[in-house]
N, C-alpha and C positions, 0 to 999 in steps of 0.2 A: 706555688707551693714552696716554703723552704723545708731546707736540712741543713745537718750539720756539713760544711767543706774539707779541705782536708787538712785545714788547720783547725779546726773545732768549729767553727766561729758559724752563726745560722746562716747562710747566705739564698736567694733569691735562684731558683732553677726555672729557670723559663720553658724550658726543652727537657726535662727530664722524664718525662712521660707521665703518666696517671694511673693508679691502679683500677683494680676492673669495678669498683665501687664507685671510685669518683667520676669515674667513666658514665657506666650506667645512672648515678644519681643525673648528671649534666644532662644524657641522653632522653630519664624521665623529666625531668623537668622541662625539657623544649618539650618534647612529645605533648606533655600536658598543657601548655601555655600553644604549640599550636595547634594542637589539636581541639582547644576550647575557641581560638580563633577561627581555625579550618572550617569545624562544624557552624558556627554561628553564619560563615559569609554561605555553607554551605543551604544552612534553609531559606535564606534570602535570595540567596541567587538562584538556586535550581532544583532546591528539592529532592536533591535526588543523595545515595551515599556514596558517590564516586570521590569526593575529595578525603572523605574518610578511609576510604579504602587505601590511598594513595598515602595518607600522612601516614595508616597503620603499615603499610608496606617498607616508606621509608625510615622508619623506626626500625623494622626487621634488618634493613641494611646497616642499621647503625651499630646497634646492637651484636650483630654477626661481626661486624670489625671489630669492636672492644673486645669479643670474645680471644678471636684471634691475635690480638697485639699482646690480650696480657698474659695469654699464655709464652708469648716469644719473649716477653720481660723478664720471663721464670725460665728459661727453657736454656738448653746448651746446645740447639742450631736446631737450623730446619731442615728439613728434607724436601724436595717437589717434584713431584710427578711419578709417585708412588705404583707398581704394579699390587704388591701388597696394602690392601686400605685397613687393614684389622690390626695385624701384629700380635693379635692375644687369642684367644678360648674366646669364643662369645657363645654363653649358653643360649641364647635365641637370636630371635631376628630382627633384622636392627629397627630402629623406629620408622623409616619409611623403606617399603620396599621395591627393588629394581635396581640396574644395573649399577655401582656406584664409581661417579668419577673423582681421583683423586686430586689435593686443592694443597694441603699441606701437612706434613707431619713433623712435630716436636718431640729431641728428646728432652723431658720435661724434668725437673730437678728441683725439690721443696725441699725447704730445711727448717725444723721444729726449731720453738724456742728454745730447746734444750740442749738444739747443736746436733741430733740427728737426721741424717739427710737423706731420703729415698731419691729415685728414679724411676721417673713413669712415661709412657709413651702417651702420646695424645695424637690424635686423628682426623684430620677436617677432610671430608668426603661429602660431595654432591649426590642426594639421587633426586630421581625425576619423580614429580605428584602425578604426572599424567595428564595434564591442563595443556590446551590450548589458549594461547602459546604457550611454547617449553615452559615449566618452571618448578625448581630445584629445591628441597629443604636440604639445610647446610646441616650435616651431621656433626657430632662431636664426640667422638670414643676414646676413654681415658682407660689406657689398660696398666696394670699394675705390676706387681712381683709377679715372674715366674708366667705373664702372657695371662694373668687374671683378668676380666673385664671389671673397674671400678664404676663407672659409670658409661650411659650409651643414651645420649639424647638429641634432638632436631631445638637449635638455636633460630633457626630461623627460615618461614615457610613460602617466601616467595621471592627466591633469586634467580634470576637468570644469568649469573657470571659472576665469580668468586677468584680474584689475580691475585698473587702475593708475589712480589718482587724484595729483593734484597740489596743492599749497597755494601760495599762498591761493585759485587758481584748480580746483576739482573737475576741468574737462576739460582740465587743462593747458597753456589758452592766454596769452599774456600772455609773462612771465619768471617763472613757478614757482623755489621754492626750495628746496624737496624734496617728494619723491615717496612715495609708499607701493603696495606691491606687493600684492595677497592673490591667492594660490595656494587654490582648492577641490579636493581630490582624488576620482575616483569611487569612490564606495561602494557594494557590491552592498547588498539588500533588509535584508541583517541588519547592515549596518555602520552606524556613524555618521559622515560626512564630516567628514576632516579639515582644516581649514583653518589657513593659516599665514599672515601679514603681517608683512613689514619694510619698514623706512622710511630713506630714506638723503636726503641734500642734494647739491644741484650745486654743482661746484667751480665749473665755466667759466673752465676756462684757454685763455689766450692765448699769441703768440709762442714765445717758448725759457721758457714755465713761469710768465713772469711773469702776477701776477692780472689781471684784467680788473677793468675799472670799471665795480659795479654800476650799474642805473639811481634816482636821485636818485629814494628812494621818496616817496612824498605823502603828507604828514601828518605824523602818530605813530605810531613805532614803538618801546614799549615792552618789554625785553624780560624784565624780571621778574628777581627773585634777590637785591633786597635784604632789608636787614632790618624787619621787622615791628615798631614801638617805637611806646608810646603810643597803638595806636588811627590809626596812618597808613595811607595808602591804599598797599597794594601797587606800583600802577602810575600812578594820576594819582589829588591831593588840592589841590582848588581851596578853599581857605576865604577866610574875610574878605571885603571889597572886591574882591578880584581878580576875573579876568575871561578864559578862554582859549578863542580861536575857533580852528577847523581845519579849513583848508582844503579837503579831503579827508578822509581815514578816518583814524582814530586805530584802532591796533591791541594790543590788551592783551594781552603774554605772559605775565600774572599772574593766579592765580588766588586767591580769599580764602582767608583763615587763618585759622584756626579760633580760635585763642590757647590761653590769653591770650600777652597784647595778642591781640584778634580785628581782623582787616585785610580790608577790602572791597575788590576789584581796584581801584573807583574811588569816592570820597568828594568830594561837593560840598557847599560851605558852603552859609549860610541866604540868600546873595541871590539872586533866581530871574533867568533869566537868565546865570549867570556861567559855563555851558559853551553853547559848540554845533560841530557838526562838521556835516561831510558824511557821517559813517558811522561807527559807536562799532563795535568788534569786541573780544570779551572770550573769552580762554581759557575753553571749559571748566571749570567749577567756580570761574568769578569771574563778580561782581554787580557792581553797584551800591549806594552808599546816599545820600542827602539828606536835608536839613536845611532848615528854616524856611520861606524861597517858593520856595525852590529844586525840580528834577524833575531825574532821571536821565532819560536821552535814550535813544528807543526803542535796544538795540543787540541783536546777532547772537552766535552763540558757535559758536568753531570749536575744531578739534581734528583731527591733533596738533598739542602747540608750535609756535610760528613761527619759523623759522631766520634767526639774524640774516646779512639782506642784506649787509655789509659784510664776512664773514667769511672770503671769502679774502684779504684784501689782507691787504698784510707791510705792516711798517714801515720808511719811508724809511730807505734806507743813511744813516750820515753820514762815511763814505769819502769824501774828498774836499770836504767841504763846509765855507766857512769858519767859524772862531769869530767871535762876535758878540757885541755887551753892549747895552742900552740901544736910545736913539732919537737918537743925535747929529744935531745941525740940523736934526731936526723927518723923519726920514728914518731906517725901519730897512730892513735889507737880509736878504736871504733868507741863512741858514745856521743853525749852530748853536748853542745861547744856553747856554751852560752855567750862570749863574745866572737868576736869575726876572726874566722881561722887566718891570720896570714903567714904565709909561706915566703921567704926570704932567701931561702938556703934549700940544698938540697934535703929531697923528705920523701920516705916513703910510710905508700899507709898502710898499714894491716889492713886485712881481710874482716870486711863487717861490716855493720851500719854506723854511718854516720849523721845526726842531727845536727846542723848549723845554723841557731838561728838569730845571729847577725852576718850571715855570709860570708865569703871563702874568697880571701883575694892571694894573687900571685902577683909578685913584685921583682925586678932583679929578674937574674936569669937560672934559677933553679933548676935542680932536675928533679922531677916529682914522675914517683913509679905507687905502683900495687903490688901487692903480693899475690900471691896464687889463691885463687877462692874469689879475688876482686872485692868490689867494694858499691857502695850505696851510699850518695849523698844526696841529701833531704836540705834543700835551703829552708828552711823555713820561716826565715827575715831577712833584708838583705836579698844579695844576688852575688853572682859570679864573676869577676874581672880578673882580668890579664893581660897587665902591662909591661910584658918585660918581655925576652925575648927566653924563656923560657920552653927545657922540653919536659913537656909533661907526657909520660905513657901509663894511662890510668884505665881499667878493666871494669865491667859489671861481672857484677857475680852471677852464677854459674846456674842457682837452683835456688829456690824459694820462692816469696811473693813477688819479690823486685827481681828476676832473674834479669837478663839482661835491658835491664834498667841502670843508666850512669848517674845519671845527675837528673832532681826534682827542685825545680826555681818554685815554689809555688805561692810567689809573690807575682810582681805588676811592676818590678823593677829590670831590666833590660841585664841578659846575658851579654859581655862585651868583654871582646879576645883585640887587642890591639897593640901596635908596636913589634912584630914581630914574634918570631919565636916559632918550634915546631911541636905541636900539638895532635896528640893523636888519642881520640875520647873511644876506648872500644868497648860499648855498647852508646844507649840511648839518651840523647838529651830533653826533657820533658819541662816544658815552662810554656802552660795551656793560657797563661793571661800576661804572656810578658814576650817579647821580642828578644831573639838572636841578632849581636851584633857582631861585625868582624872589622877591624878599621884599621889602618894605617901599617907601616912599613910594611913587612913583607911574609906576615904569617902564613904559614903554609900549617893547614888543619886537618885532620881527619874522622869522622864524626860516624859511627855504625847508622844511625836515623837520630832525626830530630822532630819534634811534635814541640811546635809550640807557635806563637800567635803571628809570629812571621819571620822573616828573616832576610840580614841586608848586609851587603858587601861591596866596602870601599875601599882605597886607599893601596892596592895592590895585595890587597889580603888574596888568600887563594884554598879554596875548602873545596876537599873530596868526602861526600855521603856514600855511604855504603859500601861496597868492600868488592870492586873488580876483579872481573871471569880471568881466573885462573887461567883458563883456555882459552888460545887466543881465534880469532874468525879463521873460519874455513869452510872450503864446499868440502862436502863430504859425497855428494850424490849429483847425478849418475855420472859412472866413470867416464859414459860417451853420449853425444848428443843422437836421437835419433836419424839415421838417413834416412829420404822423404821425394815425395815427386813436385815436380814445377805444377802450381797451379790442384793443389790438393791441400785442403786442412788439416794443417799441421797436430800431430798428438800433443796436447797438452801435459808439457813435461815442463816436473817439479825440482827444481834445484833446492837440494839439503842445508842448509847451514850448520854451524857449530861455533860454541865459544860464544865472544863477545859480551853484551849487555841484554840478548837477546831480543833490543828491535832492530827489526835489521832495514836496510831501503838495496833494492838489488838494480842494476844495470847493466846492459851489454853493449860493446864495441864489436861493431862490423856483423851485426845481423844479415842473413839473407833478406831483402827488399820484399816485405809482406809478413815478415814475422816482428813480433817484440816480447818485451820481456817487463810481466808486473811487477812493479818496484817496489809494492807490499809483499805478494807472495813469492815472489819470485817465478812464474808460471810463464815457458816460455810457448806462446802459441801464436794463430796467424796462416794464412796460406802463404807459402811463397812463388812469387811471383818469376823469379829466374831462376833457372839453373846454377849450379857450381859448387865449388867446395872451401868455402872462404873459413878463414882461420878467427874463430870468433871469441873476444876477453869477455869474460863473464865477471862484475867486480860485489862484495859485497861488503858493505857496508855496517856499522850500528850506529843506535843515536847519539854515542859518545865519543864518536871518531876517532874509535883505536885504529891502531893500523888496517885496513883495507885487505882485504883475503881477494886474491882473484885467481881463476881456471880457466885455461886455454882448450876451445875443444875446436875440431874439425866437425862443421856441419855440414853435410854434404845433401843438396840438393840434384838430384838426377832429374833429365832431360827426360819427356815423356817415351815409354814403352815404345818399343817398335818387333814386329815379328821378322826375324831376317833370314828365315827359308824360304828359297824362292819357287821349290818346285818339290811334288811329292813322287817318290821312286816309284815304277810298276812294280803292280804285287800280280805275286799268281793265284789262280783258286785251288784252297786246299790245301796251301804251300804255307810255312810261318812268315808273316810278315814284322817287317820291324824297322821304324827309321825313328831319328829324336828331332824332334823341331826345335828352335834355338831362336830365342830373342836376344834385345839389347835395350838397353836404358831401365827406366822407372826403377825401382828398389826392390829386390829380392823379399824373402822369396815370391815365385812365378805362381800362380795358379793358372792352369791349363783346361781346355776345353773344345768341344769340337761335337761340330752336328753335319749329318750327310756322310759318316762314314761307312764303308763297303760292309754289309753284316760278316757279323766273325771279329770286326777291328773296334779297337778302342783306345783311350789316350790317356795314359797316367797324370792325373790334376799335377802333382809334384816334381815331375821329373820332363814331360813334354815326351813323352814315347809314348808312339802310337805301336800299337803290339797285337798280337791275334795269326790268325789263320783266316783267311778269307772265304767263303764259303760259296762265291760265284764270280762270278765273270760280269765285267763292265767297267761303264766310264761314270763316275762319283765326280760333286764339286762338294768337298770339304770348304764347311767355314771353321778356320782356327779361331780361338780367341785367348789373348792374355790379359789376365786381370795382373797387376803388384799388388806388392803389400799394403800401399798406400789408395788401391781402389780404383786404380788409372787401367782403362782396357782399352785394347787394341782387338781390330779382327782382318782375317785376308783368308781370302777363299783360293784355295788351289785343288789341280784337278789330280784326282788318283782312278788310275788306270789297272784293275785287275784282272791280267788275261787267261784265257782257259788253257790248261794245262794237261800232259797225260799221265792220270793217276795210276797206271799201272799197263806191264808189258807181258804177255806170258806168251814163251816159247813153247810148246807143246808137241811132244809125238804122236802121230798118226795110228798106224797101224804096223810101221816099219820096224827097223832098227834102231834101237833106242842108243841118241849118240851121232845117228847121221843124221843127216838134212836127205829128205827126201821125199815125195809125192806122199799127201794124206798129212804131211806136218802143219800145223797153223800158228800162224802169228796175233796174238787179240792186242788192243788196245784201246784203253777204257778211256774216255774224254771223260774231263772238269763238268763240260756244258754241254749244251746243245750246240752239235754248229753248224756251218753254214757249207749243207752237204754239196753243192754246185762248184764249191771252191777245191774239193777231193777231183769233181770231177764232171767236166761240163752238162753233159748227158744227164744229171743226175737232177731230178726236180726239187718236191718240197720236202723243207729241211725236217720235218718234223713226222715225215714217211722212210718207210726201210728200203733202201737203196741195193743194189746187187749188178756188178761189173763180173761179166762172165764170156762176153763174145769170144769166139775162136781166136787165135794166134793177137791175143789183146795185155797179153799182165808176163812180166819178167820180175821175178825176185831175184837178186842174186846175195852172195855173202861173197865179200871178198877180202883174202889173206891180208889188209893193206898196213896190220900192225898200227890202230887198232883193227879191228873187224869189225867190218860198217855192213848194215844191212839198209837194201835198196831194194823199192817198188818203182818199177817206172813201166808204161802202158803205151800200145804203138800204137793205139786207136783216139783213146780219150784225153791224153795229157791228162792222165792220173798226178795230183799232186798229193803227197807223203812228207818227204824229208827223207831225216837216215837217222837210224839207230847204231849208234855209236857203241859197241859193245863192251867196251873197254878189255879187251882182253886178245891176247894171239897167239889162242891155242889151235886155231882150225890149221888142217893140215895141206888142205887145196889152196891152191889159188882164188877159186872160184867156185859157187854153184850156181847155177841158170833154171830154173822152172820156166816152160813156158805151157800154156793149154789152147789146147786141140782137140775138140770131139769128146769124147767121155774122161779124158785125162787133162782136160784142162783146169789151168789155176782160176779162183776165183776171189772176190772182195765184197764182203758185205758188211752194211751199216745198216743198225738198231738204233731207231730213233729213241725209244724207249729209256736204252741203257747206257746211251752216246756210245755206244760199243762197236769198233771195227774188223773185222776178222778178216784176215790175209789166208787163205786155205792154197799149199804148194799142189802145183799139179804135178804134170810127169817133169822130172831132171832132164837136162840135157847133159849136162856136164859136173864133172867134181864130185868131191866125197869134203863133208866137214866130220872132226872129228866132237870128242867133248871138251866141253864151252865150262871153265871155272866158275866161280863166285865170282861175280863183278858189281860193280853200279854205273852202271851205263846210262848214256845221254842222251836225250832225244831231239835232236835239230830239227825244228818244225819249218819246213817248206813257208815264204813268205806270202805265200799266196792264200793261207787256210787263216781263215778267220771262222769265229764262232758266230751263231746270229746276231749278236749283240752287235755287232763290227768290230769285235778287239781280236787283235793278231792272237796266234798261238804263241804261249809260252815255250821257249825249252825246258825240257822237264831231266832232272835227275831221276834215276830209278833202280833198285836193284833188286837184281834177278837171285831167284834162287839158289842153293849150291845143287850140283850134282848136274848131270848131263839135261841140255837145254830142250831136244830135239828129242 
C-alpha cells in the first residue's frame, strides 16, 4: 500500500497495517479460493463436510483478528483482563448467553471528515455456546456517549482462545505501539486447531485527525534497515576510545546478517567499559559481539519488530511560514530555510519551528543556544553536521505536536557530530531512515533519546542518552538483617534500593555459609549452615556503574535452642506455685510448652512460667518444650514433686475456760491428701479407714513458753508421729502445759479418712495454765517420717490462726 511520507512524496509502506476492509476483502478472497479447493479434494477424498467445517472455522479466526486489530488502529490503548465486560446500559442480552470472559477492551476514538471526533468504548468478551469441547463466540460491544450501547454483536462462533499481547509491554500497559491478536479455533478429537495471528500498530489520533505527540521515548531506539558494509554493526557500533552511556533501555530493531559483509545488531570496540545502559533489548535474531576488554551487556530479545514511536506525525506545513537565510545578528528565527543553515558564529534560535531543507551545518566553534519555549527542526533535505568543536545547548519545545521533539533528519543522509566540541540536544533526535554518527576528537554529547536507523561511535567521541537519577544508589530497606537459627530456612528478606538507573545487580561479602543473595532481586535467602554473627557488605549496583551504594549489617545466626533448667522446685497442694524455666541459644522470641503437669499448673507460651495452685499431691515427669522463632524445638523432661500440705489448724475450746488450755480443748488439722495413716502411727492400719489412738497413759500434748510457742504431740506407747506447730507468737504465760489420759479423762487422736482430718482432743492437764494466744500465722513443721499415700513427704505448711483467744 502506499501513502503520502512526511515529505509528500508517495512512498511504499510494507508494515503499515491494512484497514478492516482490505483485511476482510484478502481474508474472503482466500476463504473463497480455498474453500472451492477444500470442498472439491473434500468430495473425492471423503465425502464427508469435515474439511468444510474446519476452512469455515478457520475463517472465523481470521476474521475475529482483523476485527480486533482494526479496532487497535483506531483506538487510544487497550485495556486487558477487564472485571467490567460492558461499560455501558445494555438494554438486553448480549448475543450469546453465559458467563462472559474478558479478552480486550479499546478506548476507541473516530474522527469525521469534518474534524469532529468522538469516543467510544469497544469490548471483546468470550462467552461459551455450550459444545463439547468448550467453545466461545467472540463478542463485540461498542458502547457510546454517556455508556449508550451502539452496537452488541458475535464476530465469530467457534473459538476456543482469544490472546492479545502488546509491545513492548506483553500486558499492554504503559503506551503499547502495536498489538498482536492470536485467534485458537475449536477442534473436535480428529482435528488439528487452527490458529491465526495478526499484528497491527496504534495510530492515536487526536482532534480533527491531527497526530498526537508520542511520549519522548527513553534511550535508544533503533530501528534497523540500513546497510550492512565492512563488518558494521546493524544497530549500534562503539569502537575506538569512544564511549556511549544510556540512560534507560536502548532498543535494537535490528537483527544480524549473515553476509557477507556479516553484521552483529551490536559491535563494541576493545576498550572495556565503552557501553552501558539501563537495559539492552535486541531483535530477535540479533547479538552482540566484542573485542579486546570489552563485554556485551547482559540483553533481552523481543519479537515482533518494534513500531517506530514517532510514526504518525506529518510534517510541518510550510504554508504560511516565512523564508529565512542564515543567523543575522547572532539571531535565527523560526520559518523556512530554503538553503543550508550554516552557523559559524555564535547564534541563538528563537523559540518555534524550523524547516531546513538543505540542512543545518555547524562549523568553527560556535555557541548555539535556544530560547525558552525551544524549538523544532524539521531537515527536510540535507542532514545535520558538526564539525567544529562547538557548544551547542539547544531545547524541544515544551507543548504542541513536536513537544519534545529536537531535531527530524527525514532523509537517508547520516546525522554526524565530529571533531569535538560540547553538545548537549535536550529533547529527541529523530532520523527513522538515516544513521547517527559521532566521530573523532573528543566530542562529549548529550542527547534526551534518539530514534533513528542506528547509531555508531568512534574516534574518542563520548555520548550520554537520557538524563541521570538525580538520586544516587542506596539501600534504603531493612534497617537490620533478620536473626535466625543454624540449620533453619532462612526468611526471605528483600533489600530496598533507590536512585540510580533503576537496574540494579545486588551482591554480598561474607554471607553466613548456606545463605545468598539474588543479584536480580536482591532476596537474601538460604539456610544457614553455622552459627555466628559475621559482619556482612551488602553492595548494589546499576547497569550504568554509578557509584556503588553498599550497607553493613550484623547477621547473627544463633546456635540451636537449649532448655537450661535443670530441675523443677517442690510445689505443695493447694499452695500457689510458680517457677520460670529459662533457655539459651536459637532466636527469640521463646514459645513454651509443656505436657504432664500436676492439675491446677500451667505454663505461659511467652514468658516460660509455670504458675497455678496445685490441687493434689504427687510425683509428675513434666516434658518442657521450646520452640524459637525460627521453628527449632528442643524438649527435657523434669520431675515435679507436689507434696501434701496442712490446709488448715483450728484451735478450739472445749467446754472450759475460753483462753486456757485445758481438758475438752481440740486441735483439728485438715490434710492436702490422703495419707499414709501408719506413718502418724504404727498401730494404725489401712490408710483409707478412720484411725483412733486412745490407750491409757498414751498421748502428751504440751504448749511450751519457748518464744515462739511450739505445740507438741508425742505418745509413750505408739511413737506417734506429728511434728510442731510453730505458733509464732509469746503470749502464753506458763512455761508449759501437759495433758495426759487416763480412764475417762484421757487425751485422745483421731483421723477421718474421708476428710484427711486429724483431731487432737486435750485430756485431763497435768500442769500450767496458757493464756490468750494473738493473731498469728504460724508454721507447721511436718515430722519426716509422714508421708501421704502417694510416697511424697509432708510439706511445711504456713497457716494463720484466727484473732481473739485460741482455746
Amino acid at each position: 500500500m502506499t501513502s503520502p511520507d512526511r515529505t509528500g512524496a508517495m512512498v511504499e509502506h510494507p508494515d503499515g497495517g491494512f484497514t478492516l476492509v482490505e483485511v476482510l476483502v484478502a481474508i474472503v478472497i482466500e476463504a473463497l479460493i480455498m474453500g472451492a479447493l477444500g470442498m472439491a479434494f473434500v468430495g473425492i477424498l471423503n465425502g464427508t463436510t469435515q474439511v468444510s467445517q474446519s476452512l469455515n472455522k478457520s475463517g472465523d479466526a481470521r476474521i475475529a483478528a482483523a476485527y480486533i486489530v482494526s479496532d487497535a488502529r483506531n483506538s487510544s490503548g487497550p485495556e486487558i483482563s477487564l472485571s467490567d465486560t460492558t461499560s455501558c446500559v445494555d438494554p438486553g442480552p448480549p448475543p450469546v448467553a453465559g458467563t462472559q470472559t474478558p479478552v480486550v477492551r479499546f478506548n476507541w476514538s473516530t474522527t469525521s471528515s469534518t474534524g469532529v471526533s468522538s469516543s467510544n468504548i469497544v469490548n471483546y468478551v468470550l462467552a461459551p455456546n455450550g459444545t463439547t469441547p468448550p467453545s466461545y463466540s467472540l463478542l463485540r460491544r461498542e458502547c457510546g456517549a454517556g455508556g449508550a450501547l451502539v452496537s452488541d454483536r458475535a464476530v465469530a462462533s467457534s473459538v476456543a482462545t482469544a490472546v492479545v499481547t502488546c509491545y513492548p509491554a506483553t500486558d499492554c500497559t504503559g503506551t503499547p505501539v502495536s498489538i498482536t491478536v492470536t485467534i485458537t479455533e475449536t477442534a473436535a478429537a480428529s482435528e488439528t486447531p487452527f490458529q491465526y495471528s495478526l499484528t497491527g500498530s496504534f495510530r492515536k489520533l487526536i482532534g480533527a485527525g491531527a497526530p498526537a505527540a508520542p511520549s519522548t521515548p527513553t534511550g535508544i531506539i533503533l530501528l534497523g534497515g540500513g546497510t550492512c558494509t565492512n563488518g558494521a554493526a546493524t544497530a549500534i557500533k562503539v569502537a575506538g576510545g569512544a564511549a556511549l552511556r544510556v540512560y534507560g533501555n536502548a532498543k535494537l530493531n535490528a537483527p544480524d546478517v549473515a553476509g557477507p559483509p556479516a553484521c552483529k545488531a551490536m559491535s563494541l570496540g576493545t576498550n572495556a567499559g565503552n557501553y552501558q545502559a539501563g537495559g539492552t533489548q535486541i531483535l530477535s535474531g540479533g547479538s552482540c559481539v566484542a573485542s579486546g576488554s570489552s563485554s556485551c551487556p547482559t540483553y533481552t530479545t523481543y519479537s515482533p519488530a518494534l513500531t517506530d514511536p514517532y510514526a504518525g506525525l506529518t510534517a510541518p506545513s510550510t504554508s504560511g511560514m516565512p523564508s529565512r537565510a542564515g543567523c543575522p545578528g547572532g539571531t535565527a528565527q523560526p520559518g523556512v530555510y530554503a538553503s543550508k543553515l550554516v552557523v559559524n558564529a555564535n547564534c541563538n534560535f528563537a523559540s518555534g519551528v524550523y524547516v531546513l531543507q538543505n540542512g543545518f551545518s555547524v562549523t568553527n566553534s560556535p555557541v548555539i543556544t535556544s530560547s525558552a519555549g525551544g524549538v523544532f527542526l524539521y531537515i527536510a533535505g540535507g542532514t545535520f553536521t558538526e564539525s567544529g568543536g562547538a557548544v551547542v545547548n539547544l531545547s524541544a519545545m515544551s507543548s504542541g505536536v513536536y513537544a519534545g521533539l529536537l531535531m527530524w533528519q527525514a532523509g537517508s543522509t547520516a546525522i554526524t557530530i565530529s571533531n569535538g566540541g560540547q553538545l548537549s540536544f535536550n529533547g529527541a533526535l529523530y532520523a527513522p531512515n538515516a544513521p547517527v554518527q559521532f566521530t573523532g576528537g573528543s566530542v562529549t554529547t548529550t542527547v534526551t533519546s534518539i530514534v533513528s536507523q542506528s547509531i555508531s561511535l568512534s574516534g574518542g567521541a563520548t555520548v550520554s542518552i537520557g538524563t541521570a537519577s538525580a538520586t544516587p544508589l542506596s539501600i534504603t530497606a531493612p534497617a537490620t538483617l533478620p536473626a535466625w537459627t543454624v540449620n533453619r530456612l532462612y526468611p526471605p528478606t528483600t533489600l530496598t534500593p533507590a536512585g540510580g538507573d533503576g537496574s540494579y545487580t545486588w551482591s554480598a561479602a561474607n554471607l553466613p555459609a548456606g545463605l545468598s543473595i539474588d543479584a536480580t532481586t536482591g532476596v537474601i535467602s538460604g539456610t544457614p549452615t553455622a552459627s555466628g554473627a559475621p559482619s556482612v557488605t551488602v553492595t548494589l549496583r546499576d547497569a550504568l556503574g554509578d557509584t556503588a551504594a553498599t550497607k553493613v549489617y550484623t547477621l547473627t545466626v544463633n546456635a540451636v535452642p537449649a532448655i537450661t533448667t535443670a530441675s523443677l522446685p517442690n510445689g505443695s497442694a493447694a499452695v500457689a506455685y510458680s517457677k520460670t524455666v529459662a533457655g539459651s541459644g536459637g532466636t527469640s522470641p521463646y514459645a513454651w510448652s509443656a505436657t504432664g503437669l500436676p492439675a491446677g499448673l500451667t505454663i505461659a507460651s511467652g514468658t516460660g512460667v509455670i504458675s497455678g495452685t496445685p490441687t493434689a499431691s504427687g510425683i509428675s515427669t513434666v516434658a518442657l518444650t521450646l520452640t524459637d522463632a525460627a521453628g527449632a524445638t528442643i524438649s527435657k523432661n523434669l520431675s515435679l514433686t507436689v507434696r501434701p500440705t496442712i490446709t488448715s489448724v483450728t484451735l478450739a475450746n472445749g467446754s472450759g475456760t475460753a483462753g486456757t488450755i485445758e481438758q475438752g480443748d481440740t486441735i483439728t488439722m485438715v490434710f492436702s491428701s490422703q495419707m499414709k495413716v501408719s506413718r502418724f502411727c504404727a498401730t494404725w492400719a489401712t490408710d483409707t479407714n478412720d484411725q483412733t489412738l486412745n490407750a491409757d497413759n498414751n498421748v502428751t500434748v504440751s504448749v511450751s513458753n519457748a518464744n515462739p510457742d511450739v505445740v507438741t504431740v508425742t505418745s509413750a506407747t505408739c511413737t506417734f508421729n506429728l511434728g510442731s506447730i510453730n505458733l509464732a507468737s509469746s503470749s502464753y504465760t506458763s512455761v508449759a502445759a501437759t495433758f495426759k489420759g487416763a480412764g475417762a479423762g484421757k487425751s485422745t487422736i483421731t483421723w477421718t479418712a474421708s476428710t484427711h482430718t486429724l483431731v487432737i482432743t486435750l485430756g485431763a492437764k497435768t500442769a500450767g495454765t496458757v493464756a490468750n494466744v494473738a493473731t498469728s500465722t504460724p508454721t507447721y513443721t511436718a515430722s519426716a517420717a509422714i508421708k501421704d499415700s502417694a510416697g511424697s513427704g509432708l510439706a511445711n505448711s504456713p497457716f494463720t490462726l484466727a484473732a481473739g483467744k485460741k482455746f
